[in-house]
N, C-alpha and C positions, 0 to 999 in steps of 0.2 A: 641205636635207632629208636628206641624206646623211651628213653629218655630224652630225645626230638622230640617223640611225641607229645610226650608229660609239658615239654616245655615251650611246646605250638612253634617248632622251628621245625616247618615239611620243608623248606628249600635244602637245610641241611639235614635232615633224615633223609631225603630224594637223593644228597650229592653221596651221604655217605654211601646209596645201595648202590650211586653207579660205580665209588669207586670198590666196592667189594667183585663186581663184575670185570671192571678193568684188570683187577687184581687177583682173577682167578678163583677167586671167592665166593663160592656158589652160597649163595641166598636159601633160605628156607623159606616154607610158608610163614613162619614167624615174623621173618626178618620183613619181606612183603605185608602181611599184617600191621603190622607196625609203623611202615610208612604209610600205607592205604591209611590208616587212622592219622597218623598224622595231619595229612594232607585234607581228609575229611574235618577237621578238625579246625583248620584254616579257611573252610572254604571251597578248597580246590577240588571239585568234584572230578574236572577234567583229570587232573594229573589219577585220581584213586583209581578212576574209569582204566585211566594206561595202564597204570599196574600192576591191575587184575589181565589184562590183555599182555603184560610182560611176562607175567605167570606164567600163561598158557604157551605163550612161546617158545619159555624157559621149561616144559616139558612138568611143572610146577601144578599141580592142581588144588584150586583155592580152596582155602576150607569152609566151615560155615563163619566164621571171624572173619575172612576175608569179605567172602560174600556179602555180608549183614553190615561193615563199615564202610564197602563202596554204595551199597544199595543205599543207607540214611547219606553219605555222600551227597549222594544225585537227588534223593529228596530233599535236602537243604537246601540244593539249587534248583527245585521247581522242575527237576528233569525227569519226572513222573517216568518218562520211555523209555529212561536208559537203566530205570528205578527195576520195572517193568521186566525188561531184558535181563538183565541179571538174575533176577527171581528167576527166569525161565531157563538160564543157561544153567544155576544152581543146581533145578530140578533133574534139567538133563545131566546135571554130573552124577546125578541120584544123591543128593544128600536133602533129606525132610528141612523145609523152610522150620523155622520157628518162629514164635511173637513176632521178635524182635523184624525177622525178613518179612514178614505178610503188614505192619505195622507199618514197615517206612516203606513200601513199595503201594 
């Protein structure tokens, strides 16, 4: 997935995480990281948004790398609110924003 990223290919870093789920393959925060930037990476703020939200599903709690690639994400795409929201769920997970989170939010 990492090398998705390196290579600005989020549809196939996206296909690879689902089929590691299909495939009983439980994801780490890594593995999530890594498409989250992907996807941020391309553009796709929407998709980084889901898979911080897949995370939490997946019982998964994001780190601040997670955090801090969906949050410039949503700032890329002018989505200040969703920028926003993140910073605030981050805080509520209790992890301290850095630069990086109070910068692009």
């Amino acid at each position: 997935i990492s090398s998705c990223e390196k290579g600005g290919q989020w549809k196939l870093a996206m296909g690879l995480l689902s089929t590691m789920l299909e495939k009983h393959i439980a994801p780490d925060a890594i593995s999530y990281s890594a498409a989250i930037s992907a996807c941020a990476g391309a553009s796709q703020w929407e998709f980084a948004l889901a898979l911080v939200q897949k995370m939490l599903q997946n019982s998964i709690t994001p780190d601040v790398i997670s955090y801090n690639v969906a949050i410039s994400a949503c700032e890329q795409g002018g989505k200040w609110q969703h920028a926003l929201a993140l910073l605030s769920q981050m805080v509520g997970d209790e992890f301290e924003p850095d630069a990086c989170s109070s910068n692009a939010a």
